[in-house]
C-alpha positions as CSV (number, residue, x, y, z in Angstrom):
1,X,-1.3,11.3,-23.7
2,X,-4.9,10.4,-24.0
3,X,-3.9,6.5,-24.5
4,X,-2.1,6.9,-21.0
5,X,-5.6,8.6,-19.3
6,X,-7.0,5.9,-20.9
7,X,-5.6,3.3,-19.5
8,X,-5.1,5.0,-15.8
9,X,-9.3,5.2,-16.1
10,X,-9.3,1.6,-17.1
11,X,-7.1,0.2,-14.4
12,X,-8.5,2.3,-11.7
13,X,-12.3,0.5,-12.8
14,X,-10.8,-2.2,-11.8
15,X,-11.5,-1.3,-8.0
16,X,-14.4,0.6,-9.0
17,X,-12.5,4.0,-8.4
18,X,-13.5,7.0,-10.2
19,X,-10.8,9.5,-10.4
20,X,-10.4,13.3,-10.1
21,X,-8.6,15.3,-12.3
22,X,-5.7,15.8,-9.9
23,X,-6.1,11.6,-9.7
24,X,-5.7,11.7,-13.2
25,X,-2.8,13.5,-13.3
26,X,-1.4,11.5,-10.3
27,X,-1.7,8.2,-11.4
28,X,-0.9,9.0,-14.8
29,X,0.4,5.4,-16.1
30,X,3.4,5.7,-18.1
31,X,3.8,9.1,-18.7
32,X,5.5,12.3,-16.7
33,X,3.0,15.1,-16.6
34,X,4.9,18.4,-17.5
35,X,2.0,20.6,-18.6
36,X,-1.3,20.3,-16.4
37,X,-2.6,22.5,-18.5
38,X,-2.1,19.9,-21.6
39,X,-3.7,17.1,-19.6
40,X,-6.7,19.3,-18.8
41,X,-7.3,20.2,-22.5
42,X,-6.4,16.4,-23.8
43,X,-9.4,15.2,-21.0
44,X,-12.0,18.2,-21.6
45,X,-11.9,17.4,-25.6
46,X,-11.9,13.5,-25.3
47,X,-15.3,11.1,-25.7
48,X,-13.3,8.3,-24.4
49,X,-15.2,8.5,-21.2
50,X,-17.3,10.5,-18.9
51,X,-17.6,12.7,-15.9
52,X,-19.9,13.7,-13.3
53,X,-18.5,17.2,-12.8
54,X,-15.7,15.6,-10.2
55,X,-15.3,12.2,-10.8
56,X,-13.9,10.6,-14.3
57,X,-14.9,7.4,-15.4
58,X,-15.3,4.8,-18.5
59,X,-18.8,5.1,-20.3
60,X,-21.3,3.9,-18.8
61,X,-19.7,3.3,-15.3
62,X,-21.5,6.3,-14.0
63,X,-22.7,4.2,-11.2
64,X,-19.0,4.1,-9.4
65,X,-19.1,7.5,-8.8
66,X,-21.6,7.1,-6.0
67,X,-20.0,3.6,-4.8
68,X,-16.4,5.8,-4.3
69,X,-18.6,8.6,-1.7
70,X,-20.4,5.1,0.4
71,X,-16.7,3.9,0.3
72,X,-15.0,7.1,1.8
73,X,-17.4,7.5,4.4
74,X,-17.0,3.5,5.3
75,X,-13.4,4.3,5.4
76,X,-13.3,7.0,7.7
77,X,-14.1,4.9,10.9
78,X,-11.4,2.2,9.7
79,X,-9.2,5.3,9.2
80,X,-9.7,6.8,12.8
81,X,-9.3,2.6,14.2
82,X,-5.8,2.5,12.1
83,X,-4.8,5.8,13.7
84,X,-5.6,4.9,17.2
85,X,-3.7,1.7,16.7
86,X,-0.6,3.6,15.4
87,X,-0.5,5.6,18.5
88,X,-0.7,2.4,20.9
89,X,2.2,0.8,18.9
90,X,4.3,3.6,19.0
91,X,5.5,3.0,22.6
92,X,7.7,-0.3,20.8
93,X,11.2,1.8,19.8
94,X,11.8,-0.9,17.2
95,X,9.3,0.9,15.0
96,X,10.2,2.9,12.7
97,X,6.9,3.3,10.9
98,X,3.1,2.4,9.9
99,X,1.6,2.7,6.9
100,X,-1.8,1.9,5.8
101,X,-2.3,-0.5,2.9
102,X,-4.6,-1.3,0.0
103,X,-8.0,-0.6,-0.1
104,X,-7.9,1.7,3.4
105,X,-5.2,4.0,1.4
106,X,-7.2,5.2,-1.1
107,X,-10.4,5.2,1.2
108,X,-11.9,2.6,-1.4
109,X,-12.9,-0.1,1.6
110,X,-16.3,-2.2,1.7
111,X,-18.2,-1.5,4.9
112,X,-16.7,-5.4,5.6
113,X,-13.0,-5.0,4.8
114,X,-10.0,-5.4,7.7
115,X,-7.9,-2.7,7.9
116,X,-4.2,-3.3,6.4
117,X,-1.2,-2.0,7.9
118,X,2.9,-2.0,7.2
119,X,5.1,-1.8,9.8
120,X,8.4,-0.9,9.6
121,X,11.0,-1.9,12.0
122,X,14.8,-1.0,12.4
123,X,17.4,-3.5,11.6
124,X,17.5,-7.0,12.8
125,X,14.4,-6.8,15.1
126,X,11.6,-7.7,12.9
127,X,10.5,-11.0,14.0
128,X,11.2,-9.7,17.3
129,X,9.2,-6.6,16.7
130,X,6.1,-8.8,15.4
131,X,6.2,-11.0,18.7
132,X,5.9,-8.3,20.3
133,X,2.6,-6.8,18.6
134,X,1.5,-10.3,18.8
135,X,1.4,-10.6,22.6
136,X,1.0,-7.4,23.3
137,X,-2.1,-6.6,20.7
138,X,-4.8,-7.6,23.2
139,X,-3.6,-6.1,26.5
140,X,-3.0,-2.4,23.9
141,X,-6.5,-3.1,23.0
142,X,-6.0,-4.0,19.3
143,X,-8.3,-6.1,17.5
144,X,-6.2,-8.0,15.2
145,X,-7.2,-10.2,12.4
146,X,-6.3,-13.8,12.4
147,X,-5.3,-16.5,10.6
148,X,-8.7,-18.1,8.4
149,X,-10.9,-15.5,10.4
150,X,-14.0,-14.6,8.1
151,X,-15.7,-11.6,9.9
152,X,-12.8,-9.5,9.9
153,X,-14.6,-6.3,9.6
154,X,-12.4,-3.3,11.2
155,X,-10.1,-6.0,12.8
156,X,-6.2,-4.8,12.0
157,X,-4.4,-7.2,9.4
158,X,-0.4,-7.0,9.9
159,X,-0.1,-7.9,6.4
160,X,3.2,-6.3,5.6
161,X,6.7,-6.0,7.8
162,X,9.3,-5.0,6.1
163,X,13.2,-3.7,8.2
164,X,14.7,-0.3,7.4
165,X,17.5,-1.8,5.6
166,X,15.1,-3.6,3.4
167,X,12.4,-1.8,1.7
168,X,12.2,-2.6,-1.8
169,X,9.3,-4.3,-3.0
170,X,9.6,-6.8,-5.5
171,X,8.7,-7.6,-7.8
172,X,8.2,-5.0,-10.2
173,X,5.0,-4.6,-11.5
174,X,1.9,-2.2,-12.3
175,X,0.1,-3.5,-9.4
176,X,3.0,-3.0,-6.3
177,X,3.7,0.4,-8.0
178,X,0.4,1.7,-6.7
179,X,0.5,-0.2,-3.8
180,X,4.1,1.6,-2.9
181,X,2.7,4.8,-4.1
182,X,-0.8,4.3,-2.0
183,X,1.0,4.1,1.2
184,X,-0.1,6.6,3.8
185,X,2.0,6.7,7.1
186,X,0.4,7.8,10.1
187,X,3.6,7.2,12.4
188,X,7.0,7.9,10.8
189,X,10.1,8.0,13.0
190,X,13.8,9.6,11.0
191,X,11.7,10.0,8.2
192,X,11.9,6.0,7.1
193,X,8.7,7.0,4.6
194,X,11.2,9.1,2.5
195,X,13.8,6.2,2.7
196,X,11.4,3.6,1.9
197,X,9.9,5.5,-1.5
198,X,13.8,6.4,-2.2
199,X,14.2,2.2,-2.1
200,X,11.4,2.2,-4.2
201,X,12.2,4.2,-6.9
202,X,11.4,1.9,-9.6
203,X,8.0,2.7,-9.7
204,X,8.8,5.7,-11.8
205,X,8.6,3.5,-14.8
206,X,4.9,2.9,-14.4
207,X,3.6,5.7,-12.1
208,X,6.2,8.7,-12.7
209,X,3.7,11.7,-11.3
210,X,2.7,9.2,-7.9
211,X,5.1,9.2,-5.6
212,X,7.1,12.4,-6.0
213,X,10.1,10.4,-5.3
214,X,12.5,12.6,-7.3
215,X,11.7,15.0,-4.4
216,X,12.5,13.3,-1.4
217,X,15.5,13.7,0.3
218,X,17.2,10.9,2.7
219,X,20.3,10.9,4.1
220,X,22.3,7.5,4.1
221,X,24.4,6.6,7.2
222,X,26.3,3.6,7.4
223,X,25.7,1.5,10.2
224,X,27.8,1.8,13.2
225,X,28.6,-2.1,14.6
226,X,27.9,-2.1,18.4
227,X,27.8,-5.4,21.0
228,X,24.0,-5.0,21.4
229,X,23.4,-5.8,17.5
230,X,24.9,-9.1,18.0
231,X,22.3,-9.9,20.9
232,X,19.5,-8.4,18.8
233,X,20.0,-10.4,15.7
234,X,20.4,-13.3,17.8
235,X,16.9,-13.1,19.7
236,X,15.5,-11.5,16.2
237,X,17.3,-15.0,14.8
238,X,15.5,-16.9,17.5
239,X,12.0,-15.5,17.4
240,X,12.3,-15.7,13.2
241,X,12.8,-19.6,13.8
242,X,10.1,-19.8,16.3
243,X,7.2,-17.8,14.3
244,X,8.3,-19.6,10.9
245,X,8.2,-23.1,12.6
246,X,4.6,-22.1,13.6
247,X,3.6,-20.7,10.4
248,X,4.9,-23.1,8.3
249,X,2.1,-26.4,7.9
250,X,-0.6,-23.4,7.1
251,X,1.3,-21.3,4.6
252,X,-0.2,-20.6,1.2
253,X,1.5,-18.1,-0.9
254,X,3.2,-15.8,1.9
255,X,6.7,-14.6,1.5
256,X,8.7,-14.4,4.3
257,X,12.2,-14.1,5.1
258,X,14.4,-12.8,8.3
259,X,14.3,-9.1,6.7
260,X,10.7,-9.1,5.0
261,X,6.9,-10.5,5.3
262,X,4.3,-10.7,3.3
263,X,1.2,-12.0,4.5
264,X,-1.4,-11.0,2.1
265,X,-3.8,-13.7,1.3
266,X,-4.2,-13.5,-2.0
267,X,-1.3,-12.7,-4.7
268,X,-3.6,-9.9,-6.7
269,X,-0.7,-8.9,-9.1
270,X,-1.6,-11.3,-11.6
271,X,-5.1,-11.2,-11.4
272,X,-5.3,-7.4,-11.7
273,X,-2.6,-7.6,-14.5
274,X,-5.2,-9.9,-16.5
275,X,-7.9,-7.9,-16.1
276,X,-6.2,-4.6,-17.0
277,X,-5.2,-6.0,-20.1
278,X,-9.0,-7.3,-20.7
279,X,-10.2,-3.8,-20.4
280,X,-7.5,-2.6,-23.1
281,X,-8.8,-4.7,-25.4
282,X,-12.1,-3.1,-25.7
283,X,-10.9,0.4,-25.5
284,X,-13.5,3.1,-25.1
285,X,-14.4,5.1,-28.5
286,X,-11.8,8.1,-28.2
């Protein structure tokens, strides 16, 4: 148990992110919490790090504690901006959710940061769906983030479109665990958020306590084949082309596909895999 806190406190230094107990308990890498209580004792007689009465940290990271409360009030006017543009986008029936991303999720953003948002659309409309948001972002009053920009401070970043019928994240690592886990949805239509952590329900091997996955309840249906799907994949077919055409010459290391994007500009997972394992090389005194 305490190697486990141990390395949950190490990998959330990584983004300078003290944690709370609760956090703790949470994040918890590797290991399903069944006894609180056991957690709470294993912490409260460890010298493997230190606290300042709400925060956790390694040794002599005392400083983070104070960066996480500038962060959460930075965040707060990115969070209000992300709500506000999940209640213009709403009015497009092809979504079926938003979620904020990364940084924004955990209220961990730099006064400079974008603000990173899923979308989920239904079946065979996302490219379609993403025009849409496109052409309409100005005239809804959205400031979106564009391609090379470098003051993208509380500018939206569409960074991640994924369709109903597929939501699983791959590929499977420490890093996309959290980043599943991390969501927070501030639109949901049928409950897609229960279905897209039930699709993600591999992140049980490294966060088991995040997600409470085992919890949530979705009801499969099959889909029903009706004339208008054909038209819809067509056009969705159409715009996919279009968009991808357009996109192409500047690519880097997006993923993108007629079901899924991913249009994050850096691949972090192997970075922030590297430096994990750093930091567990030079474990704290326990």
């Amino acid at each position: 148990m305490l190697t486990a806190i141990l390395k949950t406190l190490v990998y959330s230094d990584i983004f300078d992110y003290p944690l709370t107990l609760e956090e703790i308990e949470k994040y918890l890498i590797g290991v399903r919490v069944r006894d609180k209580a056991r957690v709470e004792k294993v912490i409260a007689d460890s010298k493997g790090f230190d606290t300042d009465g709400k925060f956790y940290f390694l040794k002599g990271r005392e400083k983070i504690a104070e960066l996480r409360k500038k962060r959460a009030e930075w965040s707060k006017k990115k969070l209000e901006i992300a709500k506000r543009t999940a209640e213009k986008l709403k009015i497009i029936p092809m979504i079926k959710m938003i979620g904020i991303t990364g940084a924004l999720s955990m209220e961990n953003c730099k006064e400079e940061d974008d603000i990173d948002l899923l979308i989920i659309t239904g079946a065979d409309c996302l490219w379609l769906t993403r025009l849409l948001i496109i052409l309409f972002s100005s005239l809804l009053g959205i400031k979106r983030r564009k391609p090379k920009e470098e003051i993208v401070r509380n500018k939206i970043c569409f960074n991640l479109f994924l369709e109903e019928n597929h939501l699983e994240i791959k590929p499977e690592n420490l890093f996309l665990a959290h980043e599943v886990c991390q969501v927070k949805p501030i639109f949901d239509r049928d409950n897609i958020y229960g279905k897209f952590l039930n699709e993600n329900r591999w992140v049980n091997k490294y966060l088991p306590n995040a997600a409470g996955i085992s919890k949530v309840k979705y009801q499969k249906s099959k889909p029903k084949f009706k004339a208008k799907n054909l038209f819809l994949y067509f056009f969705n077919l159409i715009a996919f082309y279009l968009q991808y055409l357009y996109m192409k010459p500047k690519m880097t290391i997006e993923r993108v596909n007629l079901h899924q994007a991913f249009f994050h500009p850096k691949d972090l997972s192997n970075k922030i895999q590297k430096e994990f394992e750093s930091g567990l090389l030079f474990p704290q005194p326990l």
